[in-house]
DRENVO-861777 format. One record per atom (N, C-alpha, C): residue in three letters; atom name; y, z, x. Coordinates in steps of 0.02 Angstrom, whole numbers. Layout:
N
> vopa, base, c2, c3, c1
> ALA, CA, Y, Z, X
...
This chain:
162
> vopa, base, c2, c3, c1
> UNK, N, -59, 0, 42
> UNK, CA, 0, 0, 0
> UNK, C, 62, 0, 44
> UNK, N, 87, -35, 20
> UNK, CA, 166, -46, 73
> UNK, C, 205, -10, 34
> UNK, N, 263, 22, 66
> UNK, CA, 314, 52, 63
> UNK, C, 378, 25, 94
> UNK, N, 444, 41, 78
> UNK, CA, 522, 32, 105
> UNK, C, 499, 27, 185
> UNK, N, 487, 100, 218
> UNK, CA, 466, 94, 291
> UNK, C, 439, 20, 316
> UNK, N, 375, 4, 288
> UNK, CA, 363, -54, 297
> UNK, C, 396, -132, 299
> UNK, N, 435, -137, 269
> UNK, CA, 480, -172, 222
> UNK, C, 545, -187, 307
> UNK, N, 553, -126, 314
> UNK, CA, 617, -102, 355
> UNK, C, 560, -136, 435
> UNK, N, 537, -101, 442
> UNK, CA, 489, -134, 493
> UNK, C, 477, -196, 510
> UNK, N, 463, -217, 458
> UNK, CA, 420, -293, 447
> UNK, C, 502, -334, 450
> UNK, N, 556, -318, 440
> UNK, CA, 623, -360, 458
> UNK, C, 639, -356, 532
> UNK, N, 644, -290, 557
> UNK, CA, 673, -277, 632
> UNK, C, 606, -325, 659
> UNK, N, 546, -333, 654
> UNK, CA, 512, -352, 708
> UNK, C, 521, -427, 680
> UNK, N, 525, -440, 634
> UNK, CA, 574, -536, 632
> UNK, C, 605, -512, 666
> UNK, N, 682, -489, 646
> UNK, CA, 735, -524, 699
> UNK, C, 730, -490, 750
> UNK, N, 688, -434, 799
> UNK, CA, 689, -420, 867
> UNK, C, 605, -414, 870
> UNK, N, 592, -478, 900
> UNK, CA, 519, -473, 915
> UNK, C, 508, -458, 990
> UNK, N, 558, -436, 1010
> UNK, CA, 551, -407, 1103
> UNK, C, 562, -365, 1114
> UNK, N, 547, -301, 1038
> UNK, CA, 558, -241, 1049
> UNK, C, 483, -206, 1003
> UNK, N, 495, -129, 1028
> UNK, CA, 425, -94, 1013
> UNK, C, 441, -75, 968
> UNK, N, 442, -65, 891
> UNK, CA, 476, -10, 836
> UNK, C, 444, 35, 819
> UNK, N, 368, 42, 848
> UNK, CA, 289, 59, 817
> UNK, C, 345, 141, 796
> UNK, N, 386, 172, 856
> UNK, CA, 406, 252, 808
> UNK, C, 427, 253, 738
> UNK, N, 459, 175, 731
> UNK, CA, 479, 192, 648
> UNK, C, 412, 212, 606
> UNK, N, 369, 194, 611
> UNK, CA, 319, 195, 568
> UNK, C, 307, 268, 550
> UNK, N, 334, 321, 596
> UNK, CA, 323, 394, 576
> UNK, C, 397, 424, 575
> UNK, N, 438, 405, 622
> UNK, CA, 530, 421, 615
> UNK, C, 551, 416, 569
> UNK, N, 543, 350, 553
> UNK, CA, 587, 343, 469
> UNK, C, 555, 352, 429
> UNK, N, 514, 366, 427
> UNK, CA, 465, 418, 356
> UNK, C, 495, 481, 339
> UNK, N, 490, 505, 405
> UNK, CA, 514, 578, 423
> UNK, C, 591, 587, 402
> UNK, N, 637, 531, 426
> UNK, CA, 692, 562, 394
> UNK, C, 707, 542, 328
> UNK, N, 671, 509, 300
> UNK, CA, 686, 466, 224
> UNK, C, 644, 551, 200
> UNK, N, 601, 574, 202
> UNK, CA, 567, 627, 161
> UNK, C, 608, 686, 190
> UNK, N, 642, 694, 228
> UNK, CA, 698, 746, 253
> UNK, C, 756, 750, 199
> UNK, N, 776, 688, 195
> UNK, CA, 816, 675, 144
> UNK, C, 782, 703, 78
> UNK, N, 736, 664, 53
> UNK, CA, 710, 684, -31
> UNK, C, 712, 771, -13
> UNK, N, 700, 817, 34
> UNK, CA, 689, 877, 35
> UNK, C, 745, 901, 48
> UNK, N, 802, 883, 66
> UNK, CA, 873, 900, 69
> UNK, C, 904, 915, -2
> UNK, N, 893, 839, -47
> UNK, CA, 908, 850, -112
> UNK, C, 873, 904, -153
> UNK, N, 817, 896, -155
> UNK, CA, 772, 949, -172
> UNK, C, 790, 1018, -164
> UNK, N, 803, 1048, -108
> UNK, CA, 826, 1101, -64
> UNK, C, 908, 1132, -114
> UNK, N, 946, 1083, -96
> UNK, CA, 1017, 1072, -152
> UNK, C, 1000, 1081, -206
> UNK, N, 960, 1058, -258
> UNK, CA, 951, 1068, -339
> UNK, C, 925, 1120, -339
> UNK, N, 859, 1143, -321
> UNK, CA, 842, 1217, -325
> UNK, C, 897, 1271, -315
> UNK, N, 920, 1247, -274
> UNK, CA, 989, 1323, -245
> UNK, C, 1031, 1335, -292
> UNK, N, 1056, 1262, -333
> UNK, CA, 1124, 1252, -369
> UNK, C, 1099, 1297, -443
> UNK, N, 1042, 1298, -454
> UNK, CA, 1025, 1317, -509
> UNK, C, 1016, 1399, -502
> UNK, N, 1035, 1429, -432
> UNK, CA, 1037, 1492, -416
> UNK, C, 1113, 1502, -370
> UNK, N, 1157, 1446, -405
> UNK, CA, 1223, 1476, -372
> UNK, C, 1226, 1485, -296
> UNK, N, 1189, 1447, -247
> UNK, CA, 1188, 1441, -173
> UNK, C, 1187, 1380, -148
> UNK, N, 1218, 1380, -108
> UNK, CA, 1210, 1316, -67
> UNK, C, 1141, 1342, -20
> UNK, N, 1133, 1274, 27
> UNK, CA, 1086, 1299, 65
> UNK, C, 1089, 1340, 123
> UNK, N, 1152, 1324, 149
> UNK, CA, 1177, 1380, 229
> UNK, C, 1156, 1445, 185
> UNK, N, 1191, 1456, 133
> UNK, CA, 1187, 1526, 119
> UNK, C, 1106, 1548, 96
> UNK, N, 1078, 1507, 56
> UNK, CA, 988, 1525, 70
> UNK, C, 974, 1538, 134
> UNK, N, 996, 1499, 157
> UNK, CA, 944, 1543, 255
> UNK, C, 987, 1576, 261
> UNK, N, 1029, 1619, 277
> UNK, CA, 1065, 1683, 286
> UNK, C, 1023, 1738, 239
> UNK, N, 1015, 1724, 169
> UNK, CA, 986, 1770, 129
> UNK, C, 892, 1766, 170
> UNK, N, 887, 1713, 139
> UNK, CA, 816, 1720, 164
> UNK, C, 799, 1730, 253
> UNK, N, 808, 1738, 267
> UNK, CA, 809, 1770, 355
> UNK, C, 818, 1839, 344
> UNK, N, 859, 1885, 304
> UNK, CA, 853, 1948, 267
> UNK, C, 810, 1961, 247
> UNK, N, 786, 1929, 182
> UNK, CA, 739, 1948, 143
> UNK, C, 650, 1954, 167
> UNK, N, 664, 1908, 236
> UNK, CA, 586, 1890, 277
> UNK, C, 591, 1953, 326
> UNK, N, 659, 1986, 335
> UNK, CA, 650, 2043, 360
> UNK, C, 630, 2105, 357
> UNK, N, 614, 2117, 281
> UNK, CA, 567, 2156, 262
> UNK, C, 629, 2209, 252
> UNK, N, 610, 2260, 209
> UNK, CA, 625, 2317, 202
> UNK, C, 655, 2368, 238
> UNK, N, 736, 2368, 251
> UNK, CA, 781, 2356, 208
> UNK, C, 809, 2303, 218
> UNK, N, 805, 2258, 221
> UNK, CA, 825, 2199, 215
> UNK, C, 902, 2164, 266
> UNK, N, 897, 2194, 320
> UNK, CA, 982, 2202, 346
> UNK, C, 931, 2172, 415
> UNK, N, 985, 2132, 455
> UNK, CA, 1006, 2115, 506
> UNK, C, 1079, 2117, 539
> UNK, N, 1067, 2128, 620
> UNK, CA, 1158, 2118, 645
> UNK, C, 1172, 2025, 641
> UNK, N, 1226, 2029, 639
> UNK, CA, 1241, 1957, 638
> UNK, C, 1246, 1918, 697
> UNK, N, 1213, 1954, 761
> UNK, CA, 1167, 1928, 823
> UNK, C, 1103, 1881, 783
> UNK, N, 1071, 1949, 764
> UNK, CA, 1001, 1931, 745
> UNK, C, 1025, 1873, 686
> UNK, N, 1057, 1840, 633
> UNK, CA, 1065, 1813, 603
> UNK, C, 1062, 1750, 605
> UNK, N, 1121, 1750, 677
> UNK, CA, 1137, 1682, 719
> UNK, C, 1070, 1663, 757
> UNK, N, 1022, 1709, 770
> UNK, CA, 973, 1690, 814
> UNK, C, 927, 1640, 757
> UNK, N, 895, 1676, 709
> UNK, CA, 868, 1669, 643
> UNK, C, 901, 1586, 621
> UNK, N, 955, 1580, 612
> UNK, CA, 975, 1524, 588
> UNK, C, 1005, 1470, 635
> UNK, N, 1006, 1493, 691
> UNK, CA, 1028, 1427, 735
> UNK, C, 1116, 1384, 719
> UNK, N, 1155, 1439, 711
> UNK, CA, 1205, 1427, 687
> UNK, C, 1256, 1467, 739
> UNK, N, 1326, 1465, 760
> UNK, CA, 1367, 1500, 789
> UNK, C, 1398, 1545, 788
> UNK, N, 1392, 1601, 789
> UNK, CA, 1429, 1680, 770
> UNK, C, 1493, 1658, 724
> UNK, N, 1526, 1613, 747
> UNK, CA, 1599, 1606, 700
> UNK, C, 1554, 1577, 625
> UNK, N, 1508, 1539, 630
> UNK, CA, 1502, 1504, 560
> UNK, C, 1459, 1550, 519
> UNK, N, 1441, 1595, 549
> UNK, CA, 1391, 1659, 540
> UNK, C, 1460, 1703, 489
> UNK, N, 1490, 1710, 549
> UNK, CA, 1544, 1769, 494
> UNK, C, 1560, 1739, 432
> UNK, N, 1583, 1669, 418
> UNK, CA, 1592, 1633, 379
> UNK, C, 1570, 1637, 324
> UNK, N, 1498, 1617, 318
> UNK, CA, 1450, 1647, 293
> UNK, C, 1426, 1696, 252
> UNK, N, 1451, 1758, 309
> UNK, CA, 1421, 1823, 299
> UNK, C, 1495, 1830, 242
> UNK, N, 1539, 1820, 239
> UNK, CA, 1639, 1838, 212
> UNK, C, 1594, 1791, 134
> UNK, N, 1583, 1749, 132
> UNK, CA, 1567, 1696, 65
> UNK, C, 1493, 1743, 40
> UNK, N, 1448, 1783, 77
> UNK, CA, 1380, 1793, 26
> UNK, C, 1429, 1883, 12
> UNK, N, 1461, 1909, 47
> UNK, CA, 1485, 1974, 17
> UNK, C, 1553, 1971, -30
> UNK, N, 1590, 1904, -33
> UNK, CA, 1632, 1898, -107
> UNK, C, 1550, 1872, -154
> UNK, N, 1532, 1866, -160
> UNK, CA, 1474, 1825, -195
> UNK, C, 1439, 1903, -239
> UNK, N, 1462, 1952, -189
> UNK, CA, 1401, 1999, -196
> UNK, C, 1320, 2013, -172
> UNK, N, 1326, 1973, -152
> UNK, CA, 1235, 1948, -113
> UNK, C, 1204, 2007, -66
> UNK, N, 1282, 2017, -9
> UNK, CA, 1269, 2045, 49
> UNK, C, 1305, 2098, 48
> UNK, N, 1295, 2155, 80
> UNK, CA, 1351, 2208, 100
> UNK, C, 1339, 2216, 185
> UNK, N, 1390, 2240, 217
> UNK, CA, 1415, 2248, 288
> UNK, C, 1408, 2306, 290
> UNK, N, 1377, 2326, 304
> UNK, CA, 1354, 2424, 348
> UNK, C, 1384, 2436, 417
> UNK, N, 1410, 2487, 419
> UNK, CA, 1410, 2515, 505
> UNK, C, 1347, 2499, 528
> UNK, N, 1348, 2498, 608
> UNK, CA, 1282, 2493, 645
> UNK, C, 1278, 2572, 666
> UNK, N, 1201, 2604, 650
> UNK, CA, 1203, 2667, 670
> UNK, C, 1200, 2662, 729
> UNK, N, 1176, 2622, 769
> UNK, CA, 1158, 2621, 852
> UNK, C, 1211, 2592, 873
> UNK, N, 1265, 2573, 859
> UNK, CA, 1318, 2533, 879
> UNK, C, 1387, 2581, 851
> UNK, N, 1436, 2596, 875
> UNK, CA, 1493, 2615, 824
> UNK, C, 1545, 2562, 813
> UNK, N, 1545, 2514, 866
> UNK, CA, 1561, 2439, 858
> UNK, C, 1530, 2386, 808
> UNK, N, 1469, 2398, 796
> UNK, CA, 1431, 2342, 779
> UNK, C, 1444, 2368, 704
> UNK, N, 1390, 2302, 676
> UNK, CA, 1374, 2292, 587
> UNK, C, 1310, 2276, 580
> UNK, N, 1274, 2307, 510
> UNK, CA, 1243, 2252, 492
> UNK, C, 1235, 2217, 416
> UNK, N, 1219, 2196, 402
> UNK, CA, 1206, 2142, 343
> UNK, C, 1153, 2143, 296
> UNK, N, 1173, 2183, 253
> UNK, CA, 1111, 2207, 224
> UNK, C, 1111, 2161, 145
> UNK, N, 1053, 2158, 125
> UNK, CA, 1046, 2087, 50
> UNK, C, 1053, 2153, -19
> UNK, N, 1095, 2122, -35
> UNK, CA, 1109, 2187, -106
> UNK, C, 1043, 2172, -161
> UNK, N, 1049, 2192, -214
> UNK, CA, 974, 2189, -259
> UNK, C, 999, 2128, -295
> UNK, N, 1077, 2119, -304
> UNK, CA, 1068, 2019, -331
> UNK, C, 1070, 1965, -290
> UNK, N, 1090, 1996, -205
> UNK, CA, 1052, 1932, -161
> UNK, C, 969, 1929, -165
> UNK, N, 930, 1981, -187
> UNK, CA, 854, 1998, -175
> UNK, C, 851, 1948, -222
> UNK, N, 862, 1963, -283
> UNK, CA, 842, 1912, -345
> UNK, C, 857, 1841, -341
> UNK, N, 929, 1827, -289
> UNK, CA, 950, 1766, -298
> UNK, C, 919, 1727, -245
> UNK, N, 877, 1756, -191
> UNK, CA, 836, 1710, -144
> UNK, C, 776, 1703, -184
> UNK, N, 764, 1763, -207
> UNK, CA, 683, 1749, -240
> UNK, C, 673, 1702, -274
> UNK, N, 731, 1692, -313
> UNK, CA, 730, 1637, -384
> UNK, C, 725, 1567, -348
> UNK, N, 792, 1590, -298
> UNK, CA, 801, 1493, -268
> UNK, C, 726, 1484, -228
> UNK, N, 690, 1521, -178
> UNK, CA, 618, 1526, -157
> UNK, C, 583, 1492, -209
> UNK, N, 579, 1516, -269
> UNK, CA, 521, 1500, -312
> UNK, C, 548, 1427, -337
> UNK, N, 611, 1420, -332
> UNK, CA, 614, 1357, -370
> UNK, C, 604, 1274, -314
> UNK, N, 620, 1302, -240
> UNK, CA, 626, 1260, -193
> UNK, C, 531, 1240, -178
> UNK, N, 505, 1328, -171
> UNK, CA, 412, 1309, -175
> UNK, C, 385, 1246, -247
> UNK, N, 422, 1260, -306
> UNK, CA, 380, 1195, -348
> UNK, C, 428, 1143, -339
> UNK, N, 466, 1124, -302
> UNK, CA, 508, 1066, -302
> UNK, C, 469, 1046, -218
> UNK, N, 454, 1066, -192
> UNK, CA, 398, 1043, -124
> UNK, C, 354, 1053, -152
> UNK, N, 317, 1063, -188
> UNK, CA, 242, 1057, -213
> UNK, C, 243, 981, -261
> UNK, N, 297, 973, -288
> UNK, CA, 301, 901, -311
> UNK, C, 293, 825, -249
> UNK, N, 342, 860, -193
> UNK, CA, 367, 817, -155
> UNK, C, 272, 800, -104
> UNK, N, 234, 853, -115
> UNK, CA, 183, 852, -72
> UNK, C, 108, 830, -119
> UNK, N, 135, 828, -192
> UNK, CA, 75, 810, -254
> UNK, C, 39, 748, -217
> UNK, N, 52, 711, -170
> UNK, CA, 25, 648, -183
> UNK, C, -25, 648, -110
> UNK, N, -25, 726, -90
> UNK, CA, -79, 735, -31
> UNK, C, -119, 782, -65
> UNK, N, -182, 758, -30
> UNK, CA, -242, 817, -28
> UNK, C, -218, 887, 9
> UNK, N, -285, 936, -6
> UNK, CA, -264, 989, 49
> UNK, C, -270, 972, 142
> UNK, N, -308, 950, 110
> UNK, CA, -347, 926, 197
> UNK, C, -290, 871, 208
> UNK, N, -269, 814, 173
> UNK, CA, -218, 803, 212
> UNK, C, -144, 812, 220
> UNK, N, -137, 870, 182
> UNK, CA, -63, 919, 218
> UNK, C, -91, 957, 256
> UNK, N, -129, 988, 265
> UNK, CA, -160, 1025, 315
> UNK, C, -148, 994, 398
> UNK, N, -173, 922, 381
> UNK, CA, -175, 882, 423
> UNK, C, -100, 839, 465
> UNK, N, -79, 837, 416
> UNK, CA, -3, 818, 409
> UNK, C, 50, 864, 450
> UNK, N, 30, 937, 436
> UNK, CA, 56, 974, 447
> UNK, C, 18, 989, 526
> UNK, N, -25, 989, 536
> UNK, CA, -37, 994, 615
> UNK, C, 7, 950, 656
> UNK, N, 6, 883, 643
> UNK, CA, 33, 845, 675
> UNK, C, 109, 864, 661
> UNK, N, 134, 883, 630
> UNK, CA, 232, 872, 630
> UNK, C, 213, 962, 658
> UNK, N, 181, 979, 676
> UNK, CA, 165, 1047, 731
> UNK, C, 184, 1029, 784
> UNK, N, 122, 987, 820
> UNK, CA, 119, 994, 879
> UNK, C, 183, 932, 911
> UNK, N, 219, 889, 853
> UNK, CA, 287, 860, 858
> UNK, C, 315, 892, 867
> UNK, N, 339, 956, 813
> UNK, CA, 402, 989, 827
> UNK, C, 401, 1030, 901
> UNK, N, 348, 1045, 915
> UNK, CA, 349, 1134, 968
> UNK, C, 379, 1116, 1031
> UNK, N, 385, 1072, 1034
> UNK, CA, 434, 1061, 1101
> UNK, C, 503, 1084, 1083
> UNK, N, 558, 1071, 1021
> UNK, CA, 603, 1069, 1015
> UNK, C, 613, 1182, 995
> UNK, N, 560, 1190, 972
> UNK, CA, 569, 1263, 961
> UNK, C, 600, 1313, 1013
> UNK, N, 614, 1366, 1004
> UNK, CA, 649, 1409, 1037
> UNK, C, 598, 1437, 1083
């Protein structure tokens, strides 16, 4: 069964037949389904009042287990984002109500960032709604081959990991 990818392929190697494209065949898959999971990612959130920066801020909390607070070191580490866009962030989820800012007991300088009980509810909800909006996006694989799928965009990504 052919697909767009194909389509896109099967033109570049007409007009450049003195080039290799064989990566599109898994690149542009990858970012065309990056995309559908971007949108995806967006509609689930919107229907819980978040964008997505602010889901990974909450959820990087909420994966933190009980009580739910990080410093906004650990935040920036967690999300791969810059202390300034972090505060940013952190100023938009505590007008929101999401988050509250604690003294650091080990710090008298520091803070941390703790998820109030309607950021708890408001990751959980967007979580549950983003898990059946990827369970759609993945309906058209077996287990064995997301399983499989997923090994391979593994042992792709782990170079780029921290």
């Amino acid at each position: 069964m052919e697909d767009d990818v194909d389509r896109l392929i099967a033109a570049w190697e007409h007009e450049r037949p003195d080039v290799d494209v064989s990566p599109m065949h898994v690149l542009s898959r990858v970012t065309r389904l990056a995309l559908h999971l971007d949108r995806a990612r967006k509609e689930a959130f919107a229907d819980h009042d978040l964008e997505p920066s602010e889901f990974d801020v909450l959820s990087a909390l909420r994966r933190s287990g009980d009580p739910y607070q990080l410093s906004p070191g650990q935040l920036v580490h967690e999300t791969l984002v810059t202390s300034g866009t972090m505060t940013n962030r952190v100023d938009r989820l505590v007008r929101k109500g999401l988050v509250e800012r604690l003294p650091d007991p080990d710090d008298r300088r520091g803070v941390q960032v703790r998820l109030t009980p309607t950021g708890r509810a408001a990751v959980d909800g967007a979580l549950d709604a983003l898990l059946a909006h990827e369970k759609q996006l993945l309906a058209g694989l077996g287990e064995r081959e997301a399983g499989d799928l997923a090994a391979s965009l593994r042992t792709l990504s782990r170079p780029f990991d921290r």
